[in-house]
N, C-alpha and C positions, 0 to 999 in steps of 0.2 A: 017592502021594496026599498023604503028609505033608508030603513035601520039597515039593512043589507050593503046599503052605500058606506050609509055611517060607519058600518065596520067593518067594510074592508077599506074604508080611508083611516080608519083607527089603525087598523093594522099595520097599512102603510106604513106611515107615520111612524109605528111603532119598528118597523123594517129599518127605516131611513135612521129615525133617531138609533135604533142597534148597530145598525151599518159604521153611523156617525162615531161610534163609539166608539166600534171598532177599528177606526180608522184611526182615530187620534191613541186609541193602546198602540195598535203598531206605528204611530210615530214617533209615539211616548218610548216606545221599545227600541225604534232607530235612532233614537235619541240619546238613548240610555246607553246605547251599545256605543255612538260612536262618542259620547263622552268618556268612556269605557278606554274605548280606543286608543283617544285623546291621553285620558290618564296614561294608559301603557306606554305611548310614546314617550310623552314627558319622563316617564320612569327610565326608559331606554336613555332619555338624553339625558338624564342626571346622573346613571349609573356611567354613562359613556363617558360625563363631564367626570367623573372621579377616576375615570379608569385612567382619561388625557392626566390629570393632577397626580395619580401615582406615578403614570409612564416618567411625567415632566422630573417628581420627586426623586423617583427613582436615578434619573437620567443625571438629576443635579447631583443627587448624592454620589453616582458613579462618577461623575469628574472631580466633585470635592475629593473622592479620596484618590484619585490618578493626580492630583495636585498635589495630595499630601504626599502618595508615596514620592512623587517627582522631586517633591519639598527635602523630603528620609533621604533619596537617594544622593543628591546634591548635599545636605549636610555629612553623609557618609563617606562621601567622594574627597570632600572638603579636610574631614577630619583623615582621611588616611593619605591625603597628601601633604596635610602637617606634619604629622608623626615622621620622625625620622627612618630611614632603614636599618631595620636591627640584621644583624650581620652576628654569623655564626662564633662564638669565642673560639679564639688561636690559643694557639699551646701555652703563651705566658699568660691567658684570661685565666685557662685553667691552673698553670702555677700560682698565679698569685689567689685563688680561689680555694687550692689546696692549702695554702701559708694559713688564710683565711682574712685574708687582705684585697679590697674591693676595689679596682682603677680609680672609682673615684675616694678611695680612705685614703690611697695612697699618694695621690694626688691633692689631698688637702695637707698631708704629713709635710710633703716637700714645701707647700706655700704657708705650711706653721714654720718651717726651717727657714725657708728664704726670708719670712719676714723676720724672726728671732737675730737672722744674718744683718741683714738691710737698719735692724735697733742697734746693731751692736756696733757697723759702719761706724766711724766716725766722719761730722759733718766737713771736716776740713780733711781734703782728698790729696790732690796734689796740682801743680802749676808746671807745664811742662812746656820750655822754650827751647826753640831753634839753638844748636851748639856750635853752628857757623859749619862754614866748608870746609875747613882743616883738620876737626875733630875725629879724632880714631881712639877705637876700641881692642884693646889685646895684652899678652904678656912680653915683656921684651924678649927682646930678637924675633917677633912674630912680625913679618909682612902685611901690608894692609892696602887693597888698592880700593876705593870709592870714585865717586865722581867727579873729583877735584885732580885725584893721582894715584901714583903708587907710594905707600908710607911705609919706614919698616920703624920701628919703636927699640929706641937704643935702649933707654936704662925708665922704669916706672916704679912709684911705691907708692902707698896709703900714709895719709898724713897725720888722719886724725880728726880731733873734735877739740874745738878753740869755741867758748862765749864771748862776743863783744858785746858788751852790756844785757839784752833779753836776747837778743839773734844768737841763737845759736847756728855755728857755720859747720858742718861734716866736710874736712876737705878728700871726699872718696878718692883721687889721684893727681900724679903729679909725673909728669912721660916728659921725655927730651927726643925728639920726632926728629926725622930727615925723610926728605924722599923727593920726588920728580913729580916735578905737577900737569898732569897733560890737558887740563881745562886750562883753551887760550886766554879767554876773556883774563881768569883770575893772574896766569903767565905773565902777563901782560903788566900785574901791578907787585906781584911778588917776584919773579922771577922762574924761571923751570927748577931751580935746584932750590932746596930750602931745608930749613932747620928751626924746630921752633919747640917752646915749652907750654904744654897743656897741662894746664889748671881745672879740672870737675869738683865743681863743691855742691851741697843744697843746703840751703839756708832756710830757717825761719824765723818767727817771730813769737817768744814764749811768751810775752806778756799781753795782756789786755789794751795795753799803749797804742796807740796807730802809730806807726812810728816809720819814721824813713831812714835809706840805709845806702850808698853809696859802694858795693861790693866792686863796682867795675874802676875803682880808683886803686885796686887792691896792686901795689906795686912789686916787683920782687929783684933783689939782690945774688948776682951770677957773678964769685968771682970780681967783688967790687965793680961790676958793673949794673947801673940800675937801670930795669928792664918797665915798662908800662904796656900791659895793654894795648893788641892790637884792636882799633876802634869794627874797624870792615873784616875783619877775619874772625875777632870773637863770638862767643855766641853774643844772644838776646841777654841783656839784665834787664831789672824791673828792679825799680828802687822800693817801690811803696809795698811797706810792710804793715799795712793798715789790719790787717787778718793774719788769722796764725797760719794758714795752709802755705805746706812746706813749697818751695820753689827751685827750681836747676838753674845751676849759674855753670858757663863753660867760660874760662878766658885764655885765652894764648898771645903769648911773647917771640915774637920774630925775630930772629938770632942773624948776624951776619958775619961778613968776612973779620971784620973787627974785635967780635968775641972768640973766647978762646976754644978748639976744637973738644967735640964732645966728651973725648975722652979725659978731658982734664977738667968736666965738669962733672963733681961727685957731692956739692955741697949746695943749696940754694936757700935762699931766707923770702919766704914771704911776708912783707910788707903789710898788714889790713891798717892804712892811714884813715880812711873815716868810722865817724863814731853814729849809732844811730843816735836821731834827732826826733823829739816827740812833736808831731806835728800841729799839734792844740796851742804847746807850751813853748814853743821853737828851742826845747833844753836841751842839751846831749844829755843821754842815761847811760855812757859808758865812753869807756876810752881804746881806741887803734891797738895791738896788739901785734907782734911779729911772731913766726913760728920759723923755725931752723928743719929744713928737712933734705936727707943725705936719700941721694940718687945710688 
């Protein structure tokens, strides 16, 4: 009877402890699975974590290159609004393309001439002054009216080329003028009726000298009557012949009742009383000279 105790509390025992067993494998096994679980999830959220890092990659990479191209298109925008607009060639693009001469060969040719031109210049040009208000241009018996009056030109000729000392003087003409003056103010100091002798010369200076030159002293002989220079009626002089660049001198002789009528003036003598003077040396380098010239 005992032993019958004793094993069925062995057994027991042997039950509980199996039970026991059993119990901690399936918790061992709930344990296992939801480690399992655990692992998978983690896998999900790492795989998730790389998928966010592509999307992100991806995402970044997609606006780096929407910046680039934006970058292209801005630089392309840029450069074709630099360039100029080329424009279809016209009928002389094509002639001079036939010749086989290029707008811009041809355009270097003329600025190879123009500058060959511009060497060849010389530096001393010309000086060109005021020839007063009385001054008229024409052949005789030509009418001449300006803004002084109406001029008609009795008797003109060319005189010539006279050297006093390095100045050379050209006296290009030499006119005996009449005419009506309808400018009042000058009216006023000459008279409405007039008559006068114009003198056009241009003078230079040949030498290296600085040199001064008094051409508005240049007197002239009518007739035994000796004439000067009107001061307010002639042109502009300019003494200083410091430079060789050639200069225009005009001078006129106002005639009156006293002298004798045009027609009986066919001979005149110009007078040149000053000598040029070298302005360093205060020397004269030449002497006055008179010229004889028949109207």
């Amino acid at each position: 009877m005992y032993k019958s105790f004793v094993a069925i509390g062995i057994m027991a025992t042997i039950t509980l402890v199996g039970c026991d067993l059993n119990q901690q494998e399936n918790i061992k096994e709930v344990s296992m699975a939801e480690l399992s679980q655990q692992e998978e999830l983690k896998k999900e959220e790492i795989v998730l974590d790389k998928d966010e890092v592509s999307d992100k990659a991806e995402s970044a990479s997609s606006d780096s290159e929407d910046k680039d191209q934006n970058a292209k298109e801005k630089v392309e925008n840029t450069e074709r609004a630099s360039e100029p607009e080329t424009e279809e060639p016209g009928p002389e693009a094509e002639e001079e393309t036939k010749s086989g001469t290029t707008p811009e060969e041809k355009t270097e040719a003329e600025g190879s001439v123009a500058t060959e031109k511009e060497t060849e210049k010389p530096t001393d040009t010309f000086n060109h002054y005021p020839r007063g208000q009385f001054a008229v241009d024409g052949n005789p018996g030509q009418t001449v009216e300006n803004a002084t009056g109406v001029f008609t030109i009795e008797k003109a000729t060319e005189a010539g080329n006279v050297k006093v000392g390095p100045i050379n003087i050209q006296i290009k003409n030499v006119s005996l003028v009449s005419g009506e003056v309808t400018e009042e103010s000058i009216a006023g100091i000459s008279g409405d009726e007039v008559r006068f002798l114009q003198v056009d010369a241009v003078l230079q200076n040949t030498s290296d000298l600085p040199l001064q030159f008094c051409f508005a002293c240049t007197t002239m002989d009518m007739n035994g009557h000796q004439l000067t220079a009107h001061d307010m009626f002639s042109g502009r002089t300019d003494g200083d012949y410091t430079s060789t660049t050639p200069k225009n001198a005009t001078l006129v002789y106002m005639l009156n009742e006293d002298h004798p009528p045009s027609e009986q003036i066919s001979n005149v003598t110009i007078d040149i009383t000053s000598s040029p003077k070298n302005i360093e040396t205060e020397k004269s380098v030449g002497t006055g000279k008179s010229i004889d010239v028949s109207l």
